[in-house]
Biopython code that builds the backbone (N, CA, C, O; Angstrom):
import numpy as np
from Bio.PDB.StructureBuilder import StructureBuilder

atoms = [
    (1, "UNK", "N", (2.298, -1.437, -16.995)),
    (1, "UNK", "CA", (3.504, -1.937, -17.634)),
    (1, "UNK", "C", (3.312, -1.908, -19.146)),
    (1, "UNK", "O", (2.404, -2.416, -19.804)),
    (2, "UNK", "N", (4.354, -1.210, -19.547)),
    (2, "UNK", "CA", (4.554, -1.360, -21.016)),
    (2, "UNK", "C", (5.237, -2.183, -21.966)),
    (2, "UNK", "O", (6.464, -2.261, -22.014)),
    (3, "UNK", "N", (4.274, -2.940, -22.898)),
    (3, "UNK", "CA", (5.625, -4.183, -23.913)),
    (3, "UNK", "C", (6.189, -3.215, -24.263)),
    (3, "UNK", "O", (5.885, -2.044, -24.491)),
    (4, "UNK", "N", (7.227, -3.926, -24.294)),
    (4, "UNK", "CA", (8.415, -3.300, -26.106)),
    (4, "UNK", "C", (7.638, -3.378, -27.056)),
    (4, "UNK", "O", (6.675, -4.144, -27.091)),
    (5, "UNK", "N", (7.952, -2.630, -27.902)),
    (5, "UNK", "CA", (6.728, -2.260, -29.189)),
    (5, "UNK", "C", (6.989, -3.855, -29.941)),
    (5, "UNK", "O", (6.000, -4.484, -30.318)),
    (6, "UNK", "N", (8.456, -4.462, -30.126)),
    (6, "UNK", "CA", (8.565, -5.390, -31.314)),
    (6, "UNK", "C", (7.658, -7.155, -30.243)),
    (6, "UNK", "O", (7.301, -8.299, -30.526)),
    (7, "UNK", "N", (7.698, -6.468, -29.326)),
    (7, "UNK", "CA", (6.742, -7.744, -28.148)),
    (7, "UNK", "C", (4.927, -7.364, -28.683)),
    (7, "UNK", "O", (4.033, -8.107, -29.087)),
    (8, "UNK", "N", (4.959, -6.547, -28.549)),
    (8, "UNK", "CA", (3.472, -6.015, -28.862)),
    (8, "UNK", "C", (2.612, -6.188, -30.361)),
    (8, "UNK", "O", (1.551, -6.725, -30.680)),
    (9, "UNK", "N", (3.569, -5.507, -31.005)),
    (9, "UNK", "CA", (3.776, -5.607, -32.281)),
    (9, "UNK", "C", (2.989, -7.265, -32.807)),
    (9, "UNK", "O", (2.037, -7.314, -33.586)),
    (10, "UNK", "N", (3.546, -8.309, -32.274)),
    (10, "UNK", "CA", (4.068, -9.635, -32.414)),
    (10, "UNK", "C", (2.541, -10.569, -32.080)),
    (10, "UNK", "O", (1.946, -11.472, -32.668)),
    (11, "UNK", "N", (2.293, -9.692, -30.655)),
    (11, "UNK", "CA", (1.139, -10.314, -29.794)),
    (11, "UNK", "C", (-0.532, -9.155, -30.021)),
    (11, "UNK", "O", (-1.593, -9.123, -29.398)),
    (12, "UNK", "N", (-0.127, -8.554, -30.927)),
    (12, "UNK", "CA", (-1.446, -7.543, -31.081)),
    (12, "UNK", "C", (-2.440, -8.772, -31.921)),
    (12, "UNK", "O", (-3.479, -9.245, -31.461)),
    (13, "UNK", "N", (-1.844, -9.114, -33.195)),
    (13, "UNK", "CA", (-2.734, -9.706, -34.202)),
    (13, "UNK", "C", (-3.426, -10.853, -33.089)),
    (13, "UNK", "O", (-4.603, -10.581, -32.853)),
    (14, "UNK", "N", (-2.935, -12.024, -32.400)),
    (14, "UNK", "CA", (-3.976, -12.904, -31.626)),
    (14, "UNK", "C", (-4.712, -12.087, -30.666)),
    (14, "UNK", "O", (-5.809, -12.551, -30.356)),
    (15, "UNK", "N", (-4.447, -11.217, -30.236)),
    (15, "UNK", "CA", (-5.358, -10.633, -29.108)),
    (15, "UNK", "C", (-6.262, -10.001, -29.790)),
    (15, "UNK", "O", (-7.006, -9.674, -28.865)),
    (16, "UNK", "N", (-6.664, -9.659, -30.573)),
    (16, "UNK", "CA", (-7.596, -8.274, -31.318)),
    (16, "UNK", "C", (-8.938, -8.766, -30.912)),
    (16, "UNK", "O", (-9.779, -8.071, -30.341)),
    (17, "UNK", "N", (-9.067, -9.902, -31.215)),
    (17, "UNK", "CA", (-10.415, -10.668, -30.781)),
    (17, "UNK", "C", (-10.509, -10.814, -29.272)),
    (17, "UNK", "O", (-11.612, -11.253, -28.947)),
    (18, "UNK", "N", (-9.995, -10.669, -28.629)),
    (18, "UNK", "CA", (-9.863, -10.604, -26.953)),
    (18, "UNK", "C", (-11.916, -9.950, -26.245)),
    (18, "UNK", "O", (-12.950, -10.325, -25.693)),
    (19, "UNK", "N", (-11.369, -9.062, -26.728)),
    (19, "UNK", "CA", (-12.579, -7.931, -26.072)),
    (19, "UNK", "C", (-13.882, -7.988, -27.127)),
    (19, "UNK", "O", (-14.970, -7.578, -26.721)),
    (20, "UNK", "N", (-13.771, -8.409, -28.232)),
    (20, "UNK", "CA", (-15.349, -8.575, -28.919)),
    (20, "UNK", "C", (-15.640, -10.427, -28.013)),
    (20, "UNK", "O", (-16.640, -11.011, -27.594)),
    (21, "UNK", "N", (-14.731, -10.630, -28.051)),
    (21, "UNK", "CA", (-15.683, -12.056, -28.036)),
    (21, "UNK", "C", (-15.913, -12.066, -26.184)),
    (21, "UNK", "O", (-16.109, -13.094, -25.536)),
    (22, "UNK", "N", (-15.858, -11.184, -25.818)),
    (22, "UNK", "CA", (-15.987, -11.407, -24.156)),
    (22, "UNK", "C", (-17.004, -9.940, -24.119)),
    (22, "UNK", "O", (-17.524, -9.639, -23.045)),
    (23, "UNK", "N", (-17.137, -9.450, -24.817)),
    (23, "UNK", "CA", (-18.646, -8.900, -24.924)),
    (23, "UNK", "C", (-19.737, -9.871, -25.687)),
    (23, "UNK", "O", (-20.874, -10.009, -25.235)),
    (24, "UNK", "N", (-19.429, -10.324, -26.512)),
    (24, "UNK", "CA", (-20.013, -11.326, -27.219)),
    (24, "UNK", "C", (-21.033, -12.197, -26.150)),
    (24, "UNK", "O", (-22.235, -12.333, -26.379)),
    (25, "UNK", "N", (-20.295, -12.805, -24.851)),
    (25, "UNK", "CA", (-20.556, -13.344, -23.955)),
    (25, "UNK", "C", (-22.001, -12.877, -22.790)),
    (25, "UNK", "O", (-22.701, -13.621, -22.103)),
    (26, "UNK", "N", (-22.035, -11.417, -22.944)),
    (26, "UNK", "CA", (-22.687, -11.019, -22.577)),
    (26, "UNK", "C", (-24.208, -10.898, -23.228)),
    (26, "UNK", "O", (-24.195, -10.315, -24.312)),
    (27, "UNK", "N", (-25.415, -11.301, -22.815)),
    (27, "UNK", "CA", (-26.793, -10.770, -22.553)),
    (27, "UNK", "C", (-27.150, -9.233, -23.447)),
    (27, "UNK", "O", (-26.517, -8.235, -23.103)),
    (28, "UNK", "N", (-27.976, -9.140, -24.359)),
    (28, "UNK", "CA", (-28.752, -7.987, -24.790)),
    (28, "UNK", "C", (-28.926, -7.586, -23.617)),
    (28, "UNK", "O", (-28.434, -6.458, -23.591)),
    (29, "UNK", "N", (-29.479, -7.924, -22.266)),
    (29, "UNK", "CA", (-30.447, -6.982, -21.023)),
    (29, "UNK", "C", (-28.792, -6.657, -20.428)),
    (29, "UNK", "O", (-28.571, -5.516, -20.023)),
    (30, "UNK", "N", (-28.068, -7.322, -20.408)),
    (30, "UNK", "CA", (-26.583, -7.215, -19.853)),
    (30, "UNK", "C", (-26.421, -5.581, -20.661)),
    (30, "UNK", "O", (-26.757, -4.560, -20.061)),
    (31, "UNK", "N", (-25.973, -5.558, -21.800)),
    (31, "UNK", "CA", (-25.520, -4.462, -22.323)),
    (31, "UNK", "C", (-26.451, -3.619, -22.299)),
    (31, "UNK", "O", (-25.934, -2.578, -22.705)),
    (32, "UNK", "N", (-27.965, -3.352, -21.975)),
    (32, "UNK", "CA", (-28.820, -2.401, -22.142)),
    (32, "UNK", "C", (-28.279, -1.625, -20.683)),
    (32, "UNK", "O", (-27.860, -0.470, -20.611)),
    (33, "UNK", "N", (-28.407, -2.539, -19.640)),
    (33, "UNK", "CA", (-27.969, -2.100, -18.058)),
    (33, "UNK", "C", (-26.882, -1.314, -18.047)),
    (33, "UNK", "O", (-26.700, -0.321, -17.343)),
    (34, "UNK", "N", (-25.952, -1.924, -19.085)),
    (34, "UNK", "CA", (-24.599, -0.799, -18.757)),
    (34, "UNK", "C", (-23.991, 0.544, -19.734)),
    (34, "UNK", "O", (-23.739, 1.724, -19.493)),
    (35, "UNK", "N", (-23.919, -0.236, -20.815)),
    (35, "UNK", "CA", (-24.151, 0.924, -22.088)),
    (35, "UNK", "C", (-25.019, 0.544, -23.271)),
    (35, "UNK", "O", (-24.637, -0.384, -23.983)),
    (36, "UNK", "N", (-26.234, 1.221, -23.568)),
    (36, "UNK", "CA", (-27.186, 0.697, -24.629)),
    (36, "UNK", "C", (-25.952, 1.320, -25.936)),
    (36, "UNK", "O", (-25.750, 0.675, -26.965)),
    (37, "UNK", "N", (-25.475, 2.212, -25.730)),
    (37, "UNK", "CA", (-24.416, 2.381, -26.841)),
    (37, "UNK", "C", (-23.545, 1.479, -28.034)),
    (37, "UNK", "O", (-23.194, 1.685, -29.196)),
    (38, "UNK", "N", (-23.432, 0.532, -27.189)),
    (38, "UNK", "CA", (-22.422, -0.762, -27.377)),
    (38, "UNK", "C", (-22.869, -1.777, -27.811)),
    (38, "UNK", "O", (-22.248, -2.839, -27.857)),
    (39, "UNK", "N", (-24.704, -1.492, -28.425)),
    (39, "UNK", "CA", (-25.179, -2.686, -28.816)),
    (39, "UNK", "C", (-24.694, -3.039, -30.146)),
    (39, "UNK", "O", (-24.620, -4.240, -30.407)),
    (40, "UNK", "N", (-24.243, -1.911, -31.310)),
    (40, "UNK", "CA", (-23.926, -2.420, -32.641)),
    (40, "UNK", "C", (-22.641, -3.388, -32.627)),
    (40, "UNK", "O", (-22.335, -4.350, -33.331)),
    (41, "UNK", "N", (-22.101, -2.838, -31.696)),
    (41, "UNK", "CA", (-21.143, -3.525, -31.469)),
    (41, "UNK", "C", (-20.980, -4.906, -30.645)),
    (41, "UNK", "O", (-19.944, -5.559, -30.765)),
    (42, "UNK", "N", (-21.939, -5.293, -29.880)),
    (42, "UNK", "CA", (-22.248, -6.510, -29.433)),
    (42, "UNK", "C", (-22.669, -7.107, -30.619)),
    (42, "UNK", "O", (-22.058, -8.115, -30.977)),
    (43, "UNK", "N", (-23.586, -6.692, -31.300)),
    (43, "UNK", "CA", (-24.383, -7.650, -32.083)),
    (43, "UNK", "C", (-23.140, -7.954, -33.200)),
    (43, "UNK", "O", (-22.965, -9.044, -33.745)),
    (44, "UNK", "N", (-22.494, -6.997, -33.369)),
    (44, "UNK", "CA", (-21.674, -7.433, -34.539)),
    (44, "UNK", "C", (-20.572, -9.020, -33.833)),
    (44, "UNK", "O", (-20.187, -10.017, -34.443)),
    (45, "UNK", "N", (-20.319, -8.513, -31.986)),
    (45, "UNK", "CA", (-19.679, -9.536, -31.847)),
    (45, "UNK", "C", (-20.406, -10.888, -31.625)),
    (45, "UNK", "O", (-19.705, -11.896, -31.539)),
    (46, "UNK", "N", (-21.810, -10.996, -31.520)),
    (46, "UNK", "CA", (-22.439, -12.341, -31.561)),
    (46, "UNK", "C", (-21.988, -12.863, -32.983)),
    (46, "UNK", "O", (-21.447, -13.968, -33.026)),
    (47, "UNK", "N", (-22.146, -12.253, -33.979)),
    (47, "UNK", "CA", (-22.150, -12.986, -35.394)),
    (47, "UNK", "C", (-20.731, -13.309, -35.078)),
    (47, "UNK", "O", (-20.609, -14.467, -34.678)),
    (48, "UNK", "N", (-20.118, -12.934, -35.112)),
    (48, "UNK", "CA", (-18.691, -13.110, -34.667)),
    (48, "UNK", "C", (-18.469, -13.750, -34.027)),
    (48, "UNK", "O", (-17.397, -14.226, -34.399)),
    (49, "UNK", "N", (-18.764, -14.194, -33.162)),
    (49, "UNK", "CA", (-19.074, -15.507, -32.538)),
    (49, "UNK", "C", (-19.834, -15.909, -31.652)),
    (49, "UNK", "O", (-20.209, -15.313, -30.641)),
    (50, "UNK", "N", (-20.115, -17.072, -32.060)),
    (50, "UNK", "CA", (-21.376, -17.978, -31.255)),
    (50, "UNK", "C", (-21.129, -18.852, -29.924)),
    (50, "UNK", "O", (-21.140, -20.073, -29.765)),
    (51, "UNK", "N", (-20.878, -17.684, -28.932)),
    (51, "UNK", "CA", (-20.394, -18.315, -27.865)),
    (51, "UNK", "C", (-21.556, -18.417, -26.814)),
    (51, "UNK", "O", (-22.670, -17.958, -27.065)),
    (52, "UNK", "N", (-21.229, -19.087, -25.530)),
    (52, "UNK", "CA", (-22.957, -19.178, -24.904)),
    (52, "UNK", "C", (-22.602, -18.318, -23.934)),
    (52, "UNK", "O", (-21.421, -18.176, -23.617)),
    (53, "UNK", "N", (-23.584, -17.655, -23.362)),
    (53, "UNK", "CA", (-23.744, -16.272, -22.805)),
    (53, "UNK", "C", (-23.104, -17.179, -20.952)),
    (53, "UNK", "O", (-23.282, -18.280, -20.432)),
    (54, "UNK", "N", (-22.408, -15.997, -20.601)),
    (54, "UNK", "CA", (-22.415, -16.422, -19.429)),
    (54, "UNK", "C", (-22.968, -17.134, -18.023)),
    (54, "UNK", "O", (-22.316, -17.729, -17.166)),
    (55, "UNK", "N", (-24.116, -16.917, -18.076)),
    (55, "UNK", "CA", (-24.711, -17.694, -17.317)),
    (55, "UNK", "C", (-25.403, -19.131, -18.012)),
    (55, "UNK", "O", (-26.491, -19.620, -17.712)),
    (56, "UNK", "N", (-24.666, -19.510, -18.775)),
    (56, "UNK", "CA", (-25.312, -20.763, -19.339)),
    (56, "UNK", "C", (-24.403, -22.045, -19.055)),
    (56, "UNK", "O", (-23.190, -21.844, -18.997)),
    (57, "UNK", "N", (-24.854, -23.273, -18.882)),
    (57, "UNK", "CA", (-24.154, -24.188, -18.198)),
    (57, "UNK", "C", (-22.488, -24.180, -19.815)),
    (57, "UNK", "O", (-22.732, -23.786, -20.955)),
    (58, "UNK", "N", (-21.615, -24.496, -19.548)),
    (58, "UNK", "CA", (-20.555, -24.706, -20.468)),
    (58, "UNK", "C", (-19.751, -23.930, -20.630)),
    (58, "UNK", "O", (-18.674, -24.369, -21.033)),
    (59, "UNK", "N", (-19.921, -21.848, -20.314)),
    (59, "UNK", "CA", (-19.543, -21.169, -20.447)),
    (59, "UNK", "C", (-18.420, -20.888, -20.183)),
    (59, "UNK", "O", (-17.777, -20.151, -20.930)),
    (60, "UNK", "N", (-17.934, -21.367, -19.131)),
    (60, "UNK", "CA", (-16.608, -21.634, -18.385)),
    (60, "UNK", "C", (-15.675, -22.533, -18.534)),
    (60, "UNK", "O", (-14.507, -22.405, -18.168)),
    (61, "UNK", "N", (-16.157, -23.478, -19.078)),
    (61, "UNK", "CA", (-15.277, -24.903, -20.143)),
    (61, "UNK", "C", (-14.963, -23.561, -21.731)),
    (61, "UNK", "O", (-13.916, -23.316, -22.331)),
    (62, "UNK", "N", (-15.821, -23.213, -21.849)),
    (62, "UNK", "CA", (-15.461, -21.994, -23.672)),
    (62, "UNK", "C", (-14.567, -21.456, -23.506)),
    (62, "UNK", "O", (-13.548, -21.555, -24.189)),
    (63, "UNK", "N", (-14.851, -20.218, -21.834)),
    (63, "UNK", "CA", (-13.968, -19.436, -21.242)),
    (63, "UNK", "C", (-12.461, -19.661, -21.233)),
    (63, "UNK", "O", (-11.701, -18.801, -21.679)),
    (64, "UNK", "N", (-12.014, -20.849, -20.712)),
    (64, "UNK", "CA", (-10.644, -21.705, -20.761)),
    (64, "UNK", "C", (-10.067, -22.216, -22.408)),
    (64, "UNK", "O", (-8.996, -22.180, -23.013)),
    (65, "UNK", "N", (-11.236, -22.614, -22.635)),
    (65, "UNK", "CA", (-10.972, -22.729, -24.245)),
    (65, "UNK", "C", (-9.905, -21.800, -24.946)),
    (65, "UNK", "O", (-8.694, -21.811, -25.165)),
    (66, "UNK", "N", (-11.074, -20.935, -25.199)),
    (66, "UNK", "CA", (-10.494, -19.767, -26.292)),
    (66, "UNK", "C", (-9.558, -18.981, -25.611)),
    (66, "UNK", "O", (-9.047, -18.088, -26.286)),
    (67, "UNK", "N", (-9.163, -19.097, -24.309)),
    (67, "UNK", "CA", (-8.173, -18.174, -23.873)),
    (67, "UNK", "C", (-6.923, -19.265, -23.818)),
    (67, "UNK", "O", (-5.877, -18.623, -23.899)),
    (68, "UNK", "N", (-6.760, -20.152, -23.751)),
    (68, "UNK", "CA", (-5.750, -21.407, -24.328)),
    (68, "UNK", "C", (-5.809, -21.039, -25.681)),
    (68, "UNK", "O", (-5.098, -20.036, -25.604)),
    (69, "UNK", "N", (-6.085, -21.096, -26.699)),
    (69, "UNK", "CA", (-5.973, -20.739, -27.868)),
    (69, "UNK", "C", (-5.319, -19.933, -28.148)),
    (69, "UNK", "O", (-4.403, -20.029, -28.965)),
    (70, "UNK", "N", (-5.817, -18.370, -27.183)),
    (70, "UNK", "CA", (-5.138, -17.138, -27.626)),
    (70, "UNK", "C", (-3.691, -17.141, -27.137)),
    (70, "UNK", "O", (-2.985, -16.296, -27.687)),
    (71, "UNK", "N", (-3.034, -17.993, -26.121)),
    (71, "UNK", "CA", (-2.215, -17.842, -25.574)),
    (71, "UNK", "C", (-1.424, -18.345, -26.823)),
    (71, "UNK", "O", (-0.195, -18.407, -26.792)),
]
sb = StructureBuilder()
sb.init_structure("model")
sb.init_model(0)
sb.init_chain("A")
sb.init_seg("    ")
for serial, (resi, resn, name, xyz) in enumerate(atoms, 1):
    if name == "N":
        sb.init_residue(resn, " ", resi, " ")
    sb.init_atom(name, np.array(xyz, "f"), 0.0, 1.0, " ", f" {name:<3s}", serial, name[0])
structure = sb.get_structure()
């Protein structure tokens, strides 16, 4: 499904951060397993934010967080 561009348009700027910070989430051994490619780009999204890696107790209280936010 496609937005209308002036819907998209509108909702691009809060989402942009969507996909760094949910790699962010992920493990160095996480990203080596799937693409070692993608590490400059992980690391750039840790500085970017300091979120706790998925398997860590809280992650899922963050998870709800920041996606309430983005909404």
């Amino acid at each position: 499904m496609r937005l209308p561009d002036n819907l998209y348009n509108a909702v691009k700027p809060p989402f942009k951060h969507h996909s760094p910070w949910h790699l962010s989430r992920l493990t160095r051994e996480d990203i080596l397993a799937r693409n070692p490619a993608l590490i400059p780009r992980w690391e750039e999204a840790r500085e970017e934010f300091k979120t706790k890696f998925l398997n860590e107790v809280g992650s899922g209280e963050e998870f709800l967080r920041f996606h309430r936010e983005m909404i």
